[in-house]
N, CA, C and O atoms as a GROMACS GRO file, in nm:
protein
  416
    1UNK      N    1   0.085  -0.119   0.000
    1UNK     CA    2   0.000   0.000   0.000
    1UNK      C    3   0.088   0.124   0.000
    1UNK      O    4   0.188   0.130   0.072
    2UNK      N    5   0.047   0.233  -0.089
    2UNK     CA    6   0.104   0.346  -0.080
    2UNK      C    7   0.135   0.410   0.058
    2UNK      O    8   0.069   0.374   0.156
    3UNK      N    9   0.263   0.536   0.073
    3UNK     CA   10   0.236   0.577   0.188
    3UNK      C   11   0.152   0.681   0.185
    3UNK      O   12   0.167   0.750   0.084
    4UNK      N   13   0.051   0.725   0.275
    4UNK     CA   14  -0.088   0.827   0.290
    4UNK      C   15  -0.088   0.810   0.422
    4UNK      O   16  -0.121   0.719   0.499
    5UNK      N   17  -0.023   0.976   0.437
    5UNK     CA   18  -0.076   1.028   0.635
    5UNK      C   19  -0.194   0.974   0.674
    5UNK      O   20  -0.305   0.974   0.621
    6UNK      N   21  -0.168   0.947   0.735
    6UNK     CA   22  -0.342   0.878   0.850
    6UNK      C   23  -0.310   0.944   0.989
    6UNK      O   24  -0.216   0.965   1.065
    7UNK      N   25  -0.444   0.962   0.978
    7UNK     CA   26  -0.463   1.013   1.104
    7UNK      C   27  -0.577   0.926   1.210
    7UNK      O   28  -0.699   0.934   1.192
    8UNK      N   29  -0.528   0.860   1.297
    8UNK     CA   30  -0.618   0.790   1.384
    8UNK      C   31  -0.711   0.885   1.509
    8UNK      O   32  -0.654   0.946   1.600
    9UNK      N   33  -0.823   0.883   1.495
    9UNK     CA   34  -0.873   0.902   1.583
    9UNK      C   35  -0.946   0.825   1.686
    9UNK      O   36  -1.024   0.743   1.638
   10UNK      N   37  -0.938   0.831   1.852
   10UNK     CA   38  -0.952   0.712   1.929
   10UNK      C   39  -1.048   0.832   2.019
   10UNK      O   40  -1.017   0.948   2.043
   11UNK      N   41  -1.198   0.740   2.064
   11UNK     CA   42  -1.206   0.753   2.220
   11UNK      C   43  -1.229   0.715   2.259
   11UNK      O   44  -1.332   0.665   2.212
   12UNK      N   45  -1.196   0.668   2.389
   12UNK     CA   46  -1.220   0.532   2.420
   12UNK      C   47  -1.386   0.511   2.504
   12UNK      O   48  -1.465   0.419   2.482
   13UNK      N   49  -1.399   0.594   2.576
   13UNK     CA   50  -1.539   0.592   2.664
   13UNK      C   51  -1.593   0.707   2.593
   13UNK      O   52  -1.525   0.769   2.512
   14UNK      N   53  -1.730   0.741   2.626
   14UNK     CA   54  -1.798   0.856   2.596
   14UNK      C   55  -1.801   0.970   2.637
   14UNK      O   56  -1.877   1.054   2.589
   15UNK      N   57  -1.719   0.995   2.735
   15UNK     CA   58  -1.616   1.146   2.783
   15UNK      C   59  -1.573   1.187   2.686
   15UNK      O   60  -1.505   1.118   2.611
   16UNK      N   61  -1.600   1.297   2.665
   16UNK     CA   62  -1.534   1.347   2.532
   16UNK      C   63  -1.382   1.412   2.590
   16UNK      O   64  -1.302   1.472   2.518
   17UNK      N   65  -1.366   1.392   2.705
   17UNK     CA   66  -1.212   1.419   2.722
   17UNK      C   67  -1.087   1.325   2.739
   17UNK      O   68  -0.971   1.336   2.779
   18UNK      N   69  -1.191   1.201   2.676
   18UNK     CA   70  -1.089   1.056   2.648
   18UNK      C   71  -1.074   1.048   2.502
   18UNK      O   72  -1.052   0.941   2.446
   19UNK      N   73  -1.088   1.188   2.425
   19UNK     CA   74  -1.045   1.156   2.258
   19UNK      C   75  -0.915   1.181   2.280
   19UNK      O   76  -0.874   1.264   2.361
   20UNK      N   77  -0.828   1.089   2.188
   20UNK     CA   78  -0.691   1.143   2.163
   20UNK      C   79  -0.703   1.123   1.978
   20UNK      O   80  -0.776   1.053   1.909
   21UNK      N   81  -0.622   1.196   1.952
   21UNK     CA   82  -0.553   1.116   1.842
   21UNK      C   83  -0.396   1.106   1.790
   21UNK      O   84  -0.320   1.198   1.819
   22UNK      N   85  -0.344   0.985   1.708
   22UNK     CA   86  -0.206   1.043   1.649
   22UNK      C   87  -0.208   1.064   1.479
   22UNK      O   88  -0.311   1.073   1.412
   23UNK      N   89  -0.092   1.069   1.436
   23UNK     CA   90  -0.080   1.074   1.295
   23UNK      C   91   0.022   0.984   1.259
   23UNK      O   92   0.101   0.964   1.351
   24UNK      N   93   0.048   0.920   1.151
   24UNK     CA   94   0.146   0.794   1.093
   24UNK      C   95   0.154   0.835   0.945
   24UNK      O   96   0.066   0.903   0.891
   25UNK      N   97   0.245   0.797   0.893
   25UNK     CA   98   0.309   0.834   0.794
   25UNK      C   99   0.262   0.706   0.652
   25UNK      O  100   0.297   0.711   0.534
   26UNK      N  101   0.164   0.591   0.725
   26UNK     CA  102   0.116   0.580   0.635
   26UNK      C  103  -0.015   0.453   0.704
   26UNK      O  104  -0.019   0.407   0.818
   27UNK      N  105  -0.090   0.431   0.613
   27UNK     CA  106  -0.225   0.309   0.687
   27UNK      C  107  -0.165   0.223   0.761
   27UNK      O  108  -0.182   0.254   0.879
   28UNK      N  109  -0.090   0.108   0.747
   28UNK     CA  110   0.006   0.008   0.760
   28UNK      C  111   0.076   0.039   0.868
   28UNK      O  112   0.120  -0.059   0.928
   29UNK      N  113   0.108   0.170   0.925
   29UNK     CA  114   0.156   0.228   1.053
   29UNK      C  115   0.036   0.251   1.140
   29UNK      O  116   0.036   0.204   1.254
   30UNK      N  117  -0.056   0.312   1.100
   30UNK     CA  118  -0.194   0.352   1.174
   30UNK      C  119  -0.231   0.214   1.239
   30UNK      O  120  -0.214   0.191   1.359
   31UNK      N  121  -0.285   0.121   1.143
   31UNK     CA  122  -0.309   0.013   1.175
   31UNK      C  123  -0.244  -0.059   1.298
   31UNK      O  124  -0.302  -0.085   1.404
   32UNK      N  125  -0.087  -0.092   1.261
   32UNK     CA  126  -0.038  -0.146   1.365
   32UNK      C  127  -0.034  -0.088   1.459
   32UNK      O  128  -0.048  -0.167   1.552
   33UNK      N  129  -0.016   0.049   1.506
   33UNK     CA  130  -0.055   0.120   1.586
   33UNK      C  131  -0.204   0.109   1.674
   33UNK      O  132  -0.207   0.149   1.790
   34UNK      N  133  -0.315   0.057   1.612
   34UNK     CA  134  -0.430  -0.014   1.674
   34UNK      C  135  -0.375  -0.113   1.767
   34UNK      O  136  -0.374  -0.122   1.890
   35UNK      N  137  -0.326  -0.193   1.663
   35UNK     CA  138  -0.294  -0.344   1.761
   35UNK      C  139  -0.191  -0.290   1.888
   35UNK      O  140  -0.220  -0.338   1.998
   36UNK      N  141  -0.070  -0.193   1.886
   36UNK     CA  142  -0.041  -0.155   2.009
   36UNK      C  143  -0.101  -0.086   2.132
   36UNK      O  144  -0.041  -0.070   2.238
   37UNK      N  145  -0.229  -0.046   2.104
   37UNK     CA  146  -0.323   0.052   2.144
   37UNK      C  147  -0.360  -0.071   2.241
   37UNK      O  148  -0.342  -0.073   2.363
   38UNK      N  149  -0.423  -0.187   2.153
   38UNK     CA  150  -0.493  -0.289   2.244
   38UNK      C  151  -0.382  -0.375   2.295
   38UNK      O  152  -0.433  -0.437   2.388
   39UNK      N  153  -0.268  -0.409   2.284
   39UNK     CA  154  -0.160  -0.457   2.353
   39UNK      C  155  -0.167  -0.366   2.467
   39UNK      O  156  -0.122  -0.437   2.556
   40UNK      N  157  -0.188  -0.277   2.509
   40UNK     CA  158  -0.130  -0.185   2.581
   40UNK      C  159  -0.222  -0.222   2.735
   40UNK      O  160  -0.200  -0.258   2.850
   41UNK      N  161  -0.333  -0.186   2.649
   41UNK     CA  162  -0.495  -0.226   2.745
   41UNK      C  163  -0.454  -0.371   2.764
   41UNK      O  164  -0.445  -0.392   2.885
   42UNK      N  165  -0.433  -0.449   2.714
   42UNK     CA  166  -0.440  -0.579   2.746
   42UNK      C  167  -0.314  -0.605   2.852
   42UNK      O  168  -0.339  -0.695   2.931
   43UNK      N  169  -0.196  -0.549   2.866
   43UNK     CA  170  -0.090  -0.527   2.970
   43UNK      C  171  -0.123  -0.481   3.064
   43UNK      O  172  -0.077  -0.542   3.160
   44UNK      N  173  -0.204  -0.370   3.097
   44UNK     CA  174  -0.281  -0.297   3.207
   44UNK      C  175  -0.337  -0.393   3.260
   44UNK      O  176  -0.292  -0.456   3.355
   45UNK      N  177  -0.453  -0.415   3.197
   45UNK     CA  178  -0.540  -0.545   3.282
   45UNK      C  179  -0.485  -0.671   3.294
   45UNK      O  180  -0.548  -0.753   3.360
   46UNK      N  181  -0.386  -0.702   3.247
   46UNK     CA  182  -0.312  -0.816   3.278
   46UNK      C  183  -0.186  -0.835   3.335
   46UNK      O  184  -0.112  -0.928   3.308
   47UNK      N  185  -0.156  -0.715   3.441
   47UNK     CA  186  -0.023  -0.658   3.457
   47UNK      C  187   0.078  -0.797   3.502
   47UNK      O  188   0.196  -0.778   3.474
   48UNK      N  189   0.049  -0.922   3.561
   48UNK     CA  190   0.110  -1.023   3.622
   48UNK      C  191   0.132  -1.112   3.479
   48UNK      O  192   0.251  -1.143   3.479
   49UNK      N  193   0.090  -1.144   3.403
   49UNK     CA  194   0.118  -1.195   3.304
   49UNK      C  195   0.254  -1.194   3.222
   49UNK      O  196   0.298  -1.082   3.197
   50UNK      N  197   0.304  -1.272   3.190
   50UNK     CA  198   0.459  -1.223   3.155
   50UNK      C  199   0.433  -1.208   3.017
   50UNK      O  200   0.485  -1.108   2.966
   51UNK      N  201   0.346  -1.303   2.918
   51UNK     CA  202   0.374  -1.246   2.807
   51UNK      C  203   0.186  -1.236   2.745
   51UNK      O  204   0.093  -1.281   2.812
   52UNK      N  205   0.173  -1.185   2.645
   52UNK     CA  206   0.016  -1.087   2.604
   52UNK      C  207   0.008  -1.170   2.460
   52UNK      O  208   0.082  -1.149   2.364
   53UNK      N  209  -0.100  -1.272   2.467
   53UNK     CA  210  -0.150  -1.357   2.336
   53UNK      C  211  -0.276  -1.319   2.332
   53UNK      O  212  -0.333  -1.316   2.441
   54UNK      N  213  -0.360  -1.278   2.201
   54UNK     CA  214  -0.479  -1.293   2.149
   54UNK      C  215  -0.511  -1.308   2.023
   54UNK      O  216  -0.420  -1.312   1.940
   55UNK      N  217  -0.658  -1.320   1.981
   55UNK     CA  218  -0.650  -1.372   1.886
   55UNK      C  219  -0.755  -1.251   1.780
   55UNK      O  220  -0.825  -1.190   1.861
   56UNK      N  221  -0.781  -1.209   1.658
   56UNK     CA  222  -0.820  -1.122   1.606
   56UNK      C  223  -0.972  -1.092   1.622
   56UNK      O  224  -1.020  -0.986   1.581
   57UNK      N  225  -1.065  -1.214   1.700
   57UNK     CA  226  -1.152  -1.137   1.742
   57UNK      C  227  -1.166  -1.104   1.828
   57UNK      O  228  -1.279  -1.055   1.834
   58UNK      N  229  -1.081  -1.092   1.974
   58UNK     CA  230  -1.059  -1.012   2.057
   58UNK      C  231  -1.044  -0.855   2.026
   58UNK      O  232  -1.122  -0.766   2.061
   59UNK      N  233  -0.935  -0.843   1.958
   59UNK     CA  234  -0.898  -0.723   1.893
   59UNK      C  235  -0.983  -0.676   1.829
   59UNK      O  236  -0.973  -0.554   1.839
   60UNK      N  237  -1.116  -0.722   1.726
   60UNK     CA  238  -1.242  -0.666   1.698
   60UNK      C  239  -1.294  -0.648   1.776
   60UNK      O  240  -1.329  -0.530   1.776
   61UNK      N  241  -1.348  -0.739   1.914
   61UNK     CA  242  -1.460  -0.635   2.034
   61UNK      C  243  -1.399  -0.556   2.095
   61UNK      O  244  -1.466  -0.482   2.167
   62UNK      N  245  -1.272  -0.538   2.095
   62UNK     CA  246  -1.200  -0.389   2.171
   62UNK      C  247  -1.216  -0.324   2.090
   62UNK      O  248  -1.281  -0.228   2.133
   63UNK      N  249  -1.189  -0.310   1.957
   63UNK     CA  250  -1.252  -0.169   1.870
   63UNK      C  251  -1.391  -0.187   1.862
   63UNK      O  252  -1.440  -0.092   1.802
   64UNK      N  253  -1.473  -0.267   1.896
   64UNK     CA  254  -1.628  -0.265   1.877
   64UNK      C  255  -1.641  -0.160   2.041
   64UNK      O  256  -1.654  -0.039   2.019
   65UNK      N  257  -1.640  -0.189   2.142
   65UNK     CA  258  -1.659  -0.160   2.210
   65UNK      C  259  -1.591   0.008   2.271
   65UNK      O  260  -1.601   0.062   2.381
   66UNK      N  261  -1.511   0.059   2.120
   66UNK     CA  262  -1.457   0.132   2.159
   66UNK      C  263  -1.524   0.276   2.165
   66UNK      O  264  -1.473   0.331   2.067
   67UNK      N  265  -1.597   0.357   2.216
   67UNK     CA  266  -1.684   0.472   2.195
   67UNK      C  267  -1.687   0.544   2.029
   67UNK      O  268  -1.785   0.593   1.973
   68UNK      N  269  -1.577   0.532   1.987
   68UNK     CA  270  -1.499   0.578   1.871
   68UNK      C  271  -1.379   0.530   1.807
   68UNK      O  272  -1.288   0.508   1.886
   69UNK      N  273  -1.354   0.509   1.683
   69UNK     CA  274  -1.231   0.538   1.658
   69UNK      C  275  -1.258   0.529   1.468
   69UNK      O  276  -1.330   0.457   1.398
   70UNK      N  277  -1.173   0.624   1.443
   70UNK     CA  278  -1.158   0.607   1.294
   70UNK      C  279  -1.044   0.683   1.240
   70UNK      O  280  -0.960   0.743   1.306
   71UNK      N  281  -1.054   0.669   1.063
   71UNK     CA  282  -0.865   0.742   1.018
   71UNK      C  283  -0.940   0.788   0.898
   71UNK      O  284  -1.021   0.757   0.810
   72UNK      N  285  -0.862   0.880   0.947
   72UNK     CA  286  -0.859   1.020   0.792
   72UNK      C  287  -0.691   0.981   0.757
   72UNK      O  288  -0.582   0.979   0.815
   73UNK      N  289  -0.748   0.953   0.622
   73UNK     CA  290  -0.641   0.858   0.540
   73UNK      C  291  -0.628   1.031   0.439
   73UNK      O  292  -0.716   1.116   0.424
   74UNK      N  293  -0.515   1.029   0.398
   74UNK     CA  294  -0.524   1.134   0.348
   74UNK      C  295  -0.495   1.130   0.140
   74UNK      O  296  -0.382   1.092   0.110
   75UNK      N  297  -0.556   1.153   0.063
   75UNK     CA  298  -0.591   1.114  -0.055
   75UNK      C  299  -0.528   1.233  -0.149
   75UNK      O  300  -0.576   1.346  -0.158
   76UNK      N  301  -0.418   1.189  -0.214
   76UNK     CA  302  -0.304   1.289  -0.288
   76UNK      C  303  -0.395   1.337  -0.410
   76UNK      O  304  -0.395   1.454  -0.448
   77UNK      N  305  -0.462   1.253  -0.460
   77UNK     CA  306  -0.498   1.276  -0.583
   77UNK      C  307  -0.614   1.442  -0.619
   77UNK      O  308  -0.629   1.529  -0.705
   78UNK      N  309  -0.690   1.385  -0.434
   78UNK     CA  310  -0.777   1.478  -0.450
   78UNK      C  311  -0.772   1.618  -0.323
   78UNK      O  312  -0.849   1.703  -0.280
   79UNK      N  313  -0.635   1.577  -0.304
   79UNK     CA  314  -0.576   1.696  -0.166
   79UNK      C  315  -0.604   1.716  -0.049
   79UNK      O  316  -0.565   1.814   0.015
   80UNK      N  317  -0.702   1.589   0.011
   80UNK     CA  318  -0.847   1.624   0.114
   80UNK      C  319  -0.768   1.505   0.170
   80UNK      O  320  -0.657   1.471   0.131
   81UNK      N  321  -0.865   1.426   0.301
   81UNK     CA  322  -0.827   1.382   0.377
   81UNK      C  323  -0.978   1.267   0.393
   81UNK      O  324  -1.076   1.338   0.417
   82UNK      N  325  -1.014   1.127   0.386
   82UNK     CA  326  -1.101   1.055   0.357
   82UNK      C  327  -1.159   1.008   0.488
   82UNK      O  328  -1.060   0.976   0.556
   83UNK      N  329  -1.249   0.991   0.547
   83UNK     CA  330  -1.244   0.937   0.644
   83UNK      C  331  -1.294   0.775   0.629
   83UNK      O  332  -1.333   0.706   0.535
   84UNK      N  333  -1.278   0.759   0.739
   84UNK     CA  334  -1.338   0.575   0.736
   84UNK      C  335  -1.311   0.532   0.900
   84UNK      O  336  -1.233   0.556   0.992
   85UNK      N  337  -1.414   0.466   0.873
   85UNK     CA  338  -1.491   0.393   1.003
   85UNK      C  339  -1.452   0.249   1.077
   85UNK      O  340  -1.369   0.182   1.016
   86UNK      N  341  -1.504   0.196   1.204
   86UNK     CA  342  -1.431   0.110   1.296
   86UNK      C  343  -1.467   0.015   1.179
   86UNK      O  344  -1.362  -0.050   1.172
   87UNK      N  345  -1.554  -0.039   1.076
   87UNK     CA  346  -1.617  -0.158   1.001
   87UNK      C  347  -1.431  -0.193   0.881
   87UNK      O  348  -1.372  -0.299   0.858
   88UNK      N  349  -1.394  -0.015   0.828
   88UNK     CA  350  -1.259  -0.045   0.701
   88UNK      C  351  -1.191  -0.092   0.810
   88UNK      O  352  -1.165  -0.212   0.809
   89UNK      N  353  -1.155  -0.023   0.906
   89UNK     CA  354  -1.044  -0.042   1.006
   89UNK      C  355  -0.992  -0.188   1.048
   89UNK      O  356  -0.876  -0.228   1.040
   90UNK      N  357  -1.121  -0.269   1.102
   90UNK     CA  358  -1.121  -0.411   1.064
   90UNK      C  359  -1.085  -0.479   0.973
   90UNK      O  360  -0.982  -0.545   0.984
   91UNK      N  361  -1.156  -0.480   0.864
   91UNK     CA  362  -1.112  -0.516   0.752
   91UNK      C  363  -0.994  -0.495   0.679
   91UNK      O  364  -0.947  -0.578   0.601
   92UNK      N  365  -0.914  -0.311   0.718
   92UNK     CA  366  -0.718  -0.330   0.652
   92UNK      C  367  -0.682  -0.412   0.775
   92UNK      O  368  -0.594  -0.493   0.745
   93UNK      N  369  -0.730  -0.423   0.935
   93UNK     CA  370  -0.619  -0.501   1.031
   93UNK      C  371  -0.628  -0.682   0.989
   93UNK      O  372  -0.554  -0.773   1.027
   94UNK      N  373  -0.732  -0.684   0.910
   94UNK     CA  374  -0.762  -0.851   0.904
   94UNK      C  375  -0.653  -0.860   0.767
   94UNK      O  376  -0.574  -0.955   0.769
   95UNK      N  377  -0.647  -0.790   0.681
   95UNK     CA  378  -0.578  -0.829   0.531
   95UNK      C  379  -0.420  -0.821   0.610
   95UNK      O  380  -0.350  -0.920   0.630
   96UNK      N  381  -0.386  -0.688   0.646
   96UNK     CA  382  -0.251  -0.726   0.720
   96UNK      C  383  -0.209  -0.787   0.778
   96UNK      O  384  -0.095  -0.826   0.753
   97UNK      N  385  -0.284  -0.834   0.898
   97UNK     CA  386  -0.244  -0.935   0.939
   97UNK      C  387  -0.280  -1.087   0.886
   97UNK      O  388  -0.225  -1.164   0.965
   98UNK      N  389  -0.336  -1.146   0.805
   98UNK     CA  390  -0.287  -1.215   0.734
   98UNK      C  391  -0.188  -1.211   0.617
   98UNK      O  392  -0.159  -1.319   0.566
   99UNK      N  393  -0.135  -1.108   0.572
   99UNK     CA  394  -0.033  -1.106   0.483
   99UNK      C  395   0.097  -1.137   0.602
   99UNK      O  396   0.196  -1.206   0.580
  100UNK      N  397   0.070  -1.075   0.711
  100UNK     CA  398   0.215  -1.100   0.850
  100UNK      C  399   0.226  -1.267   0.884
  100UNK      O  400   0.304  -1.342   0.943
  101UNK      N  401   0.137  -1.274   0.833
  101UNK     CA  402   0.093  -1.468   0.906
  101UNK      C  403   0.141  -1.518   0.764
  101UNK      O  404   0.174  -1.637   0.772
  102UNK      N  405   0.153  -1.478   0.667
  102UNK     CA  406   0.170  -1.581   0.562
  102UNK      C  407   0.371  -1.562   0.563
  102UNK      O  408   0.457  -1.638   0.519
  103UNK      N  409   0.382  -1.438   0.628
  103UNK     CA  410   0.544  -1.430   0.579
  103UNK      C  411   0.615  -1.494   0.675
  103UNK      O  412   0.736  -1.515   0.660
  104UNK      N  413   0.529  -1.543   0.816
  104UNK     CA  414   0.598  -1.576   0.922
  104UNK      C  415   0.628  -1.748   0.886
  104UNK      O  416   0.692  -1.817   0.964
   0.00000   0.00000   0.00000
């Protein structure tokens, strides 16, 4: 995939003072950047655990359950910035990570 700034936006509860967001230099960064998001949560609540295994539909009900989150992918052709929803978001983390599973 090309590189295209993304911009993730996250919140996690319905406080609107739990939005954050970052920016990545391209989808493929954004993305994995999800999966560290929920590594992270999953270390918190699992702080005794030495090492953090799950499996990809875990990682779907943590973004299901997430108040928000989506990426303004940013689109050269037409100078603007695209948005897309927790449903694409799923669907680029499922293609990547099976392309990571086929190289392993």
């Amino acid at each position: 995939m090309k590189q295209s700034h993304t911009i993730l936006l996250v919140q996690p509860s319905h406080r609107a003072e739990t939005r954050t967001y970052s920016d990545y230099e391209s989808v493929n960064e954004c993305l994995e950047g999800i999966c560290k998001i929920y590594e992270e949560h999953l270390k918190k609540s699992n702080p005794n655990s030495p090492s953090i295994t799950y499996d990809i539909s875990q990682l779907f009900d943590f973004i299901d359950h997430l108040a928000d989150l989506s990426c303004l992918v940013f689109q050269k052709n037409a100078g603007c910035y695209s948005p897309h929803d927790k449903e694409w978001v799923k669907e680029k983390i499922y293609v990547m990570l099976r392309k990571q599973a086929g190289k392993a």
